[in-house]
C-alpha positions in Angstrom: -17.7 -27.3 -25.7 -17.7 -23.5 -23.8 -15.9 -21.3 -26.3 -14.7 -17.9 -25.1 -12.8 -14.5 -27.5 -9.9 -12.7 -25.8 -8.9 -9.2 -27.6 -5.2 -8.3 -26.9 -4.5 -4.6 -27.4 -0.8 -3.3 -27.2 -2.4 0.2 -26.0 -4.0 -1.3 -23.1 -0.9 -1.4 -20.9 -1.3 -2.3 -17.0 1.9 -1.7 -16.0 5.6 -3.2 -16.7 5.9 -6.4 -15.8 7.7 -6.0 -12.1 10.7 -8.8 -11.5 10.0 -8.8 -8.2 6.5 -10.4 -8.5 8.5 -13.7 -8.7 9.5 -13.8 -5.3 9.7 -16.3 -2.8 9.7 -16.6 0.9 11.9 -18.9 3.4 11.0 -19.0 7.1 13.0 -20.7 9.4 9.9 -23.0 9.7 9.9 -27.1 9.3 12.4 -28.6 7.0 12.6 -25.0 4.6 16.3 -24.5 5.8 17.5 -27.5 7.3 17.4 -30.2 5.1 15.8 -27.8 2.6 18.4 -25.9 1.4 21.1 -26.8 3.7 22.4 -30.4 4.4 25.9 -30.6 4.6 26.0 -34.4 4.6 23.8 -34.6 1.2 25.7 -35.9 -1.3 25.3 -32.6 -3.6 26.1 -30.4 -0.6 28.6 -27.7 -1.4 31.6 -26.7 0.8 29.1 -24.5 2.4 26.8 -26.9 2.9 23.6 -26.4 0.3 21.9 -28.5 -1.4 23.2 -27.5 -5.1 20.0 -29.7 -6.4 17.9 -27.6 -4.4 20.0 -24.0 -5.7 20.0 -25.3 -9.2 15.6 -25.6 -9.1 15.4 -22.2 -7.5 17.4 -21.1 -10.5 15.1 -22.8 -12.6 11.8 -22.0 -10.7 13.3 -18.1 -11.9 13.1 -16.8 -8.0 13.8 -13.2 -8.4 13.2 -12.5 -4.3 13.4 -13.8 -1.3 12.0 -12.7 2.1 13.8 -13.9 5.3 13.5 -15.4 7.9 9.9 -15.2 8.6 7.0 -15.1 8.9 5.8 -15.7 12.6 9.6 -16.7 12.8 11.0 -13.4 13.2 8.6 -12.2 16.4 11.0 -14.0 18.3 14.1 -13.4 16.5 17.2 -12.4 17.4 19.5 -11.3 14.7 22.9 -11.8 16.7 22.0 -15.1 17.2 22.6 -16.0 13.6 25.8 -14.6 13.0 29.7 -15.6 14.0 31.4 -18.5 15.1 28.7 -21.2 14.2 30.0 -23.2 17.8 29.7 -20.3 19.6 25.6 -19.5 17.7 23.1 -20.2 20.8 20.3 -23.0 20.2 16.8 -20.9 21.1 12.9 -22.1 21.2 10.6 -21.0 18.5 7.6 -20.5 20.0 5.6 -19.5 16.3 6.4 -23.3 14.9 7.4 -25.3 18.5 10.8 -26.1 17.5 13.9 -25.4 18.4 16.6 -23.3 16.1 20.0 -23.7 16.3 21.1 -20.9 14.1 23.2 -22.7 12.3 22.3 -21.2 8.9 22.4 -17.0 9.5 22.4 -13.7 7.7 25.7 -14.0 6.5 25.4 -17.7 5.5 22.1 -17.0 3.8 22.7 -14.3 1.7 25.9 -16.4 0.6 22.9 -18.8 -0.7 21.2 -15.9 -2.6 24.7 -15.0 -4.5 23.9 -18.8 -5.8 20.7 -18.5 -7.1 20.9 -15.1 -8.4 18.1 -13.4 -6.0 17.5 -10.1 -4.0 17.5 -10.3 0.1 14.1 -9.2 1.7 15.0 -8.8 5.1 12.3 -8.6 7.9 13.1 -7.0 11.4 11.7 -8.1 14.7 9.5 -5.2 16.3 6.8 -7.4 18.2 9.4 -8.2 20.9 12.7 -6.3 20.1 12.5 -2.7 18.7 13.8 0.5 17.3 17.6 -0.2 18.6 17.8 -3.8 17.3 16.2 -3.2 14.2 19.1 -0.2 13.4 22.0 -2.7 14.5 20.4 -5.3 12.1 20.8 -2.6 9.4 24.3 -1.1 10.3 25.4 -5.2 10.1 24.0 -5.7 6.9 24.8 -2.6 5.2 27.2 -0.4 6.6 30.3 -0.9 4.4 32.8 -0.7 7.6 34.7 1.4 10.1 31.8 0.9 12.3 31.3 -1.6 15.6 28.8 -3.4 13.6 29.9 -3.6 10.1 33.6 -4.7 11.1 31.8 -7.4 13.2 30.3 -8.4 9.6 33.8 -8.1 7.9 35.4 -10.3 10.7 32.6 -12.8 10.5 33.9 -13.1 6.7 31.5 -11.1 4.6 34.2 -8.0 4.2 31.5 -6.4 1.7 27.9 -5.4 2.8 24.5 -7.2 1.7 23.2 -4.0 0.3 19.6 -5.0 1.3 17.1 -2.6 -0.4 13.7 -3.9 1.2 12.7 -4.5 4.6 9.8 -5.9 6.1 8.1 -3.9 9.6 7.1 -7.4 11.5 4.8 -9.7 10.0 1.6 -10.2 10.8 1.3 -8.2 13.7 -2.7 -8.4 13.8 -2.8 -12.1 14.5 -3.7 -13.5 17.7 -0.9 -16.2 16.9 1.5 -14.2 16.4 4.2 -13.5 19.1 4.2 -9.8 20.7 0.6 -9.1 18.0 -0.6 -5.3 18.6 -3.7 -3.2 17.8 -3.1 -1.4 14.5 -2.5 1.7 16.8 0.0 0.4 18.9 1.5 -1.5 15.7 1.4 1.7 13.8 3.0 3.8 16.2 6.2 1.6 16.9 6.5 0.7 12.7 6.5 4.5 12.3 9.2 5.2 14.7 11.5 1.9 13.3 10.6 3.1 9.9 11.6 6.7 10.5 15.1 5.7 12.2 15.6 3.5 9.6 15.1 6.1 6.9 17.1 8.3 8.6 19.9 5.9 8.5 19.3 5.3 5.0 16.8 7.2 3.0 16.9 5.3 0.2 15.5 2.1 1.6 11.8 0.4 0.8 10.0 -0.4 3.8 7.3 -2.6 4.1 4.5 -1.9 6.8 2.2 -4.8 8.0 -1.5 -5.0 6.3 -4.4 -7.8 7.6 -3.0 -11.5 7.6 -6.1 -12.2 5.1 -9.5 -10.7 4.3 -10.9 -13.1 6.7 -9.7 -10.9 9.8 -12.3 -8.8 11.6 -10.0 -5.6 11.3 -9.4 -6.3 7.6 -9.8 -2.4 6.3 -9.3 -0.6 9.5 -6.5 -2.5 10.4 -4.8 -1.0 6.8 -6.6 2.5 7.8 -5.0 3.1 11.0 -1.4 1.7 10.5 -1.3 3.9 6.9 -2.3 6.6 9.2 0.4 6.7 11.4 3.1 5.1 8.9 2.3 6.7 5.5 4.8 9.2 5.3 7.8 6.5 5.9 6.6 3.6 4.5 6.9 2.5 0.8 4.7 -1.0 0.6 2.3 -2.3 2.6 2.0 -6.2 3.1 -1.2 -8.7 1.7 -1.1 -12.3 2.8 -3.7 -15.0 1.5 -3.8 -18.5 1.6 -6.0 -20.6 -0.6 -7.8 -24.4 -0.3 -10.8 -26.5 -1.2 -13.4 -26.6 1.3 -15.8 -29.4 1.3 -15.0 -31.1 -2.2 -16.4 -27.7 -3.5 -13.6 -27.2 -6.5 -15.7 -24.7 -8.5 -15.0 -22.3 -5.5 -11.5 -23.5 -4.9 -10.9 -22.9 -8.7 -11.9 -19.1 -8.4 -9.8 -18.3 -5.9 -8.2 -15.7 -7.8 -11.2 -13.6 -7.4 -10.9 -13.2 -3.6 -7.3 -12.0 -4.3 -8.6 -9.6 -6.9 -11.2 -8.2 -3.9 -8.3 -8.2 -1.4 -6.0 -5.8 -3.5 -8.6 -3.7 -5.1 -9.6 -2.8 -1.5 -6.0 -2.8 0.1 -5.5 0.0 -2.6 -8.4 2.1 -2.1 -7.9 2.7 1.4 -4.3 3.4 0.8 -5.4 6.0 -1.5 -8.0 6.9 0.8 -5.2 7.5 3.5 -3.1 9.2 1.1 -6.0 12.1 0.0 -6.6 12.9 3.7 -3.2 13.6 4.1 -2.5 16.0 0.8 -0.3 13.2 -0.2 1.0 12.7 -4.0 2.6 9.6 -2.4 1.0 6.2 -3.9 1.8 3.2 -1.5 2.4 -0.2 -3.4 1.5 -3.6 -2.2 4.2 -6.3 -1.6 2.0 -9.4 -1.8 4.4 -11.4 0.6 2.9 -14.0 1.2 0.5 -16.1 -1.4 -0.4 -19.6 -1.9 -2.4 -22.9 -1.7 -2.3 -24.1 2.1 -4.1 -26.6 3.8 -4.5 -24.3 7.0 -7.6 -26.7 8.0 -6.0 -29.9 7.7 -2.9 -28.6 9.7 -4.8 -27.1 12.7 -7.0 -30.5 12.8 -3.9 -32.8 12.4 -2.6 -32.4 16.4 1.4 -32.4 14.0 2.9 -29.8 16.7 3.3 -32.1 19.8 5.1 -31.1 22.7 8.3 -32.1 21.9 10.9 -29.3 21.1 13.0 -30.8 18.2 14.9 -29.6 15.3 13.8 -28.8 11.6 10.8 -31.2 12.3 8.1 -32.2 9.4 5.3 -29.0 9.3 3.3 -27.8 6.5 4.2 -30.2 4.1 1.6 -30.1 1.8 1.6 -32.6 -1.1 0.3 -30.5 -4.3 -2.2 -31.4 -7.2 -2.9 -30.4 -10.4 -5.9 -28.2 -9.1 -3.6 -26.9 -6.5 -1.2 -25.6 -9.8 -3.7 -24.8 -11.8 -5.0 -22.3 -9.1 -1.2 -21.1 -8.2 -1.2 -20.3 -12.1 -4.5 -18.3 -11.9 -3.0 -16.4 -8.8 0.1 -15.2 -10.4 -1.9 -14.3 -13.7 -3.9 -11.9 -11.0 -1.1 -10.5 -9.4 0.3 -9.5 -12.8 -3.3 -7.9 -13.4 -2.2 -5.5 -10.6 1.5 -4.9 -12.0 0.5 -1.2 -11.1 0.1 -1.2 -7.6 1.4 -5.0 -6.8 5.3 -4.5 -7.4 6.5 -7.2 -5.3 5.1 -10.8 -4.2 6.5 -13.4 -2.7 5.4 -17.5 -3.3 5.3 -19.1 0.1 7.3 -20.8 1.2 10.3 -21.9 -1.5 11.1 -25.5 -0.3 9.7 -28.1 1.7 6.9 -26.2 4.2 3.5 -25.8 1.5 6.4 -25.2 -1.0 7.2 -26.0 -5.3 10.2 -27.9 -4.5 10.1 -31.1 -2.3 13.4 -33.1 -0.7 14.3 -35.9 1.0 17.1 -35.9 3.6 20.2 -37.3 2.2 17.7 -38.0 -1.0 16.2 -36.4 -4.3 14.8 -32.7 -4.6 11.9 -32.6 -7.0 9.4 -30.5 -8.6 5.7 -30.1 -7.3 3.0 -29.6 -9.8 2.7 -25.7 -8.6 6.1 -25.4 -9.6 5.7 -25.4 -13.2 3.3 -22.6 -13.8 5.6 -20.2 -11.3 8.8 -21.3 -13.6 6.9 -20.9 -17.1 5.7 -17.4 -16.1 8.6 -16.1 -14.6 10.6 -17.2 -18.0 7.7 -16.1 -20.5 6.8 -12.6 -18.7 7.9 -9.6 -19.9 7.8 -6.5 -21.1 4.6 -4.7 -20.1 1.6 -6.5 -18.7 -1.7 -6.1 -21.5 -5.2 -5.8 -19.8 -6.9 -8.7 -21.7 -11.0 -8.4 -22.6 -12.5 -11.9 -21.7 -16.0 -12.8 -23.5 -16.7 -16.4 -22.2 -19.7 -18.1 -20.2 -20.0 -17.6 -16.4 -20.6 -20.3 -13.6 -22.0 -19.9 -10.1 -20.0 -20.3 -7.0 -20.6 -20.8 -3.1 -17.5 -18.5 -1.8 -17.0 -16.0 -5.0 -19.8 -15.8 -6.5 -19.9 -15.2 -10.5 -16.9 -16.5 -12.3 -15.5 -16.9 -15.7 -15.1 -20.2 -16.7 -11.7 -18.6 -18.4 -9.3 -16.3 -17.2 -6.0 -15.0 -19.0 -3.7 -12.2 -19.0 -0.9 -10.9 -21.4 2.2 -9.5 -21.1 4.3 -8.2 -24.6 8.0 -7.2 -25.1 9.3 -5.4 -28.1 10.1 -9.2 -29.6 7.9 -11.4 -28.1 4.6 -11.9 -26.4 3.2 -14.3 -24.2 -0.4 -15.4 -23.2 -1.5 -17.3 -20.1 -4.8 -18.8 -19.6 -6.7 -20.9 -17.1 -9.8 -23.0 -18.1 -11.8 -23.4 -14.8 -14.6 -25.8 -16.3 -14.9 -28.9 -14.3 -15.7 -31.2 -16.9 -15.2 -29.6 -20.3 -12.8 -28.7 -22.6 -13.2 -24.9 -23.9 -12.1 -23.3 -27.6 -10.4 -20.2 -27.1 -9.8 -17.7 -29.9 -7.6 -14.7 -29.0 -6.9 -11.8 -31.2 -3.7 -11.4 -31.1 -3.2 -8.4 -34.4 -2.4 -5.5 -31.9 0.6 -7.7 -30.6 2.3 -7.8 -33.5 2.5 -11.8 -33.4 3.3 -14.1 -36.0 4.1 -17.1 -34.9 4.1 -19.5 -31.6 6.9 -20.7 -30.2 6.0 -22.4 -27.5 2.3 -23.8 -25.9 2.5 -25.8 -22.6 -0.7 -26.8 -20.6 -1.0 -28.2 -17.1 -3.4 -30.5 -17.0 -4.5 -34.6 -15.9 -7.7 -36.3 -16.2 -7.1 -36.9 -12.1 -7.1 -33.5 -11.1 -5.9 -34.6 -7.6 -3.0 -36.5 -9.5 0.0 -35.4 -7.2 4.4 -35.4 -7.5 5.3 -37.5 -4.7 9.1 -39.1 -3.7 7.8 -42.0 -5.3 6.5 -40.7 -8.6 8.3 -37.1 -9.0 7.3 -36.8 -12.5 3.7 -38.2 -12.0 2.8 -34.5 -13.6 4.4 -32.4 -15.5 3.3 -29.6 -18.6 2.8 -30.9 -22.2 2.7 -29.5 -25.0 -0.7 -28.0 -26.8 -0.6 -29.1 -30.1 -3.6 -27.4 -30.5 -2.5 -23.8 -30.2 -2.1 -21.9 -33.8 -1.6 -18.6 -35.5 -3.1 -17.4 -38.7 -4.3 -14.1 -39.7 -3.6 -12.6 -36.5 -6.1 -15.2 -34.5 -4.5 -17.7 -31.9 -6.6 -20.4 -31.9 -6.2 -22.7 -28.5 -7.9 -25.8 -26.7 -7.7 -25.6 -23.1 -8.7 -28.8 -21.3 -10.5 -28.5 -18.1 -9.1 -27.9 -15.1 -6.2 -26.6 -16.7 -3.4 -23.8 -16.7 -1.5 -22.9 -20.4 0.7 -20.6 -21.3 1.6 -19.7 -25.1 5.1 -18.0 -26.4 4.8 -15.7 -29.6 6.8 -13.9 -31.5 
C-alpha cells in the first residue's frame, strides 16, 4: 500500500478562496439551453419556462458564475436578436455548432434564470464580426439604468431595472482557425483594446476579460498572450485560459495527471503577463479567468461525422457521458485551480447542462447528476476561507504526456471555524494511507469524509441508472492528536470537513 504525509500550515496562505472559481459556462450550443434549462412543456417548467429540476441542481452543484452565451457562439452573435417580443426574435444560422437559433431564450430571459439560481452574469461581446459600436449598445442595454434609447428599450421589454453585469468577456477564442471572424494576436489585440477602452470609458469600473491561447497545444501559445497583453494591458483586467482534458489510447496514468498540464498552462500564462507588465513600468498584475475547463472527448467528436448538414434546432452535440475517472480528474482540476487562488480569480466549468456538462436531461424527462458533478458540488460547499499551500511527501509514477507525477495530490483551504481537505489518489491499482498533519489548523474533529470512487473506474450515470455512482462515506478518515488519518482508494477523489 503507497503511503504519503501532507503538512498543513495555517501561515502558508495561497490566497482567499475566490467565489468565482465555481463558475460555469452556457453556450447556446446543443441541448445546453433548449431542453437544458428551458422546456416550457416539461412538466417542472415554470411560468417562464425552466426547468426548475434543472435550477434546483445548479443550486446544488453551488454555481457562483456563469459566462454567456458562448463560446464560438457569440462570433456570430447578434445581441438584438435575443431581446423583445419573442414572435417578433429572428431564427438565425450558427455557423460555430451548424444549427439554427431561434432566440427564443435572450439576455433578458437569461439573466431572469440567474435571479433563480443565485449566480453572477459573465457576459461575452461579439468583436470577431461585429465591433466597438455593438459591443457599447450591448452595455448601455444591460446596464444603463434608463432615460437612454437603449436602456428604455430594456425597461419596455420588461426588465425596468438593469443587469448590473460586472465582467465581460473580449471574444472568445479568437486564435482558432474554427472560430468565426479568428485574428492574428495583433489584429486581435488592437480591436480588444479599442472595445476595451470604450467600454471603460463608459464604465470604469468594469472587469474585462481579453482572449489568451484556446490551449497549450496552439502553435502561438506564449506569443499569442505576449502580443495581445501588449496592446491590451492597460484596459484589461483578466486574461482567458481554456483546456480540455481526455484519455488517449487507454493510457489513464496520463489522463489521471492532467492537472499537471493545467499547472504548466497558468504558471506560464502568468509569467508572461508579468513579463508584459515589467516592460511597461506597470504595478498592474493581470489575473486569469480560467473560462473554460473540463474533461472533453474532442477526438471522439471530430471522428464521429455528429454535425451533418442538416440545419436543425437544439440538436444532440457534445454529449459526453462521464466516469468516475472523468470526476476524479474534474476533482484534481479544481484542487489546482484553487492552488492558483492568487492569480486564478475566476473559472468557469464548461459547459453547465447537457453539452460535456455535470447535469444531464431528458426532454419532457428526468435531470440527473453526472459523476463530475459531485466533486464540483462538494468543493464549492466545503471551500473557504483562505486556500493553504499543502507539502505532499508520497511516491512518484512515470507518465507518457506529463511526465513525473504524484501518485497523491491535495490541497487545503481553512476558515476561522472550519477546515477542509481535498485529495486525489492517482494509483491505478492500489489503495494509499494518507496521514496529514493537521495541528496548525486548529482541527479537532471531522465532520464529514466523502470519497468518489468504483472498482469500474469507467462505471458511468446514465438515464437508465442515474445513481449508478455517487460519493460515500470514508469511514476510514480520523482525528487524534492533531494527525488525520485517511484511506484513499485508487482512482479516487475525497474530500474531508473539520472543525
Amino acid at each position: 500500500m503507497p503511503r504519503a504525509h501532507i503538512e498543513l500550515d495555517r501561515q502558508a496562505v495561497i490566497a482567499p478562496v475566490r467565489r468565482r472559481t465555481f463558475g460555469s459556462f452556457v453556450e447556446h450550443l446543443g441541448r445546453c439551453v433548449y431542453t437544458g434549462l428551458y422546456e416550457p412543456e416539461h412538466p417542472s417548467a415554470n411560468d417562464d419556462g425552466f426547468r426548475m429540476d434543472v435550477v434546483e441542481l445548479v443550486r446544488e452543484l453551488g454555481s457562483t458564475t456563469v459566462r454567456y452565451p458562448g463560446g464560438n457562439f457569440v462570433s456570430g452573435y447578434r445581441w438584438e436578436d435575443s431581446v423583445g417580443p419573442r414572435d417578433k426574435r429572428p431564427v438565425r444560422r450558427d455557423l460555430a455548432w451548424h444549427s439554427l437559433e431561434s432566440n427564443q431564450v435572450g439576455l433578458d430571459e437569461f439573466a431572469k434564470w440567474l435571479t433563480l439560481t443565485g449566480s453572477e452574469l459573465m457576459l461575452a461581446v461579439n468583436v470577431a464580426t461585429r465591433g466597438i459600436l455593438p459591443a457599447l449598445d450591448l452595455l448601455e442595454y444591460a446596464n444603463h439604468p434608463s432615460g437612454t434609447t437603449l436602456s428604455d428599450m430594456r425597461v419596455a421589454n420588461g426588465t425596468p431595472e438593469p443587469h448590473n453585469v460586472r465582467m465581460w468577456c473580449l471574444g472568445n477564442e479568437m486564435d482558432g482557425p474554427w472560430q468565426t471572424g479568428f485574428m492574428t494576436a495583433d489584429d486581435y489585440g488592437k480591436i480588444a483594446a479599442r472595445t476595451a477602452a470604450a467600454m471603460k470609458t463608459a464604465d470604469k469600473d468594469l472587469e474585462l476579460v481579453v482572449c489568451g491561447s484556446s490551449g497549450t497545444a496552439m502553435r502561438t501559445f506564449g506569443d499569442w498572450e505576449r502580443v495581445v497583453l501588449e496592446h491590451t494591458y492597460d484596459y484589461v483586467d483578466y486574461i482567458a485560459c481554456h483546456a480540455y482534458y481526455q484519455e488517449h489510447d487507454g493510457d489513464l496514468g496520463s489522463f489521471l495527471a492532467s492537472a499537471l498540464d493545467m499547472d504548466y498552462f497558468i504558471d506560464s500564462v502568468v509569467a508572461t503577463a508579468d513579463h508584459v507588465g515589467y516592460k511597461k513600468r506597470s504595478n498592474k498584475k493581470i489575473n486569469i479567468s480560467f473560462d473554460e475547463w473540463n474533461v472533453w472527448y474532442l477526438k471522439e467528436h471530430q471522428e464521429s461525422q455528429q454535425v451533418g448538414e442538416e440545419w436543425s434546432h437544439a440538436p444532440r452535440q457534445l454529449e459526453d457521458v462521464y466516469s468516475v475517472a472523468d470526476a476524479v480528474v474534474v476533482g484534481n482540476l479544481l484542487m489546482t485551480l484553487l492552488k492558483h487562488s492568487d492569480r486564478v480569480t475566476s473559472a468557469s466549468l464548461a459547459q453547465l447542462v447537457n453539452v460535456i456538462a455535470p447535469i444531464m436531461t431528458e426532454p419532457g424527462g428526468p435531470a440527473w447528476r453526472q459523476t463530475t458533478f459531485y466533486p464540483f458540488s462538494i468543493t464549492s460547499r466545503l471551500a473557504s476561507g483562505e486556500v493553504i499551500r499543502p507539502v505532499i511527501e508520497a511516491p512518484a509514477y512515470s507518465t507518457a504526456r506529463h511526465g513525473e507525477a504524484s501518485v497523491i495530490d491535495a490541497v487545503a483551504t481553512a476558515d476561522t471555524d472550519r477546515a477542509a481537505v481535498f485529495l486525489v489518489n492517482r494509483d491505478l491499482n492500489e489503495a494509499a494511507q494518507v496521514t496529514i498533519d493537521v495541528r496548525g489548523l486548529g482541527s479537532s474533529r471531522v465532520t464529514e469524509a466523502v470519497t468518489l470512487a468504483d472498482p469500474d473506474v469507467y462505471a458511468k450515470n446514465t438515464l437508465a441508472e442515474q445513481n449508478r455512482v455517487t460519493p460515500t462515506a470514508n469511514k476510514s478518515a480520523a482525528l487524534a492528536d492533531g494527525v488525520l488519518t485517511v484511506e484513499l482508494p485508487p482512482v479516487s477523489w475525497t474530500a474531508i470537513a473539520l472543525r
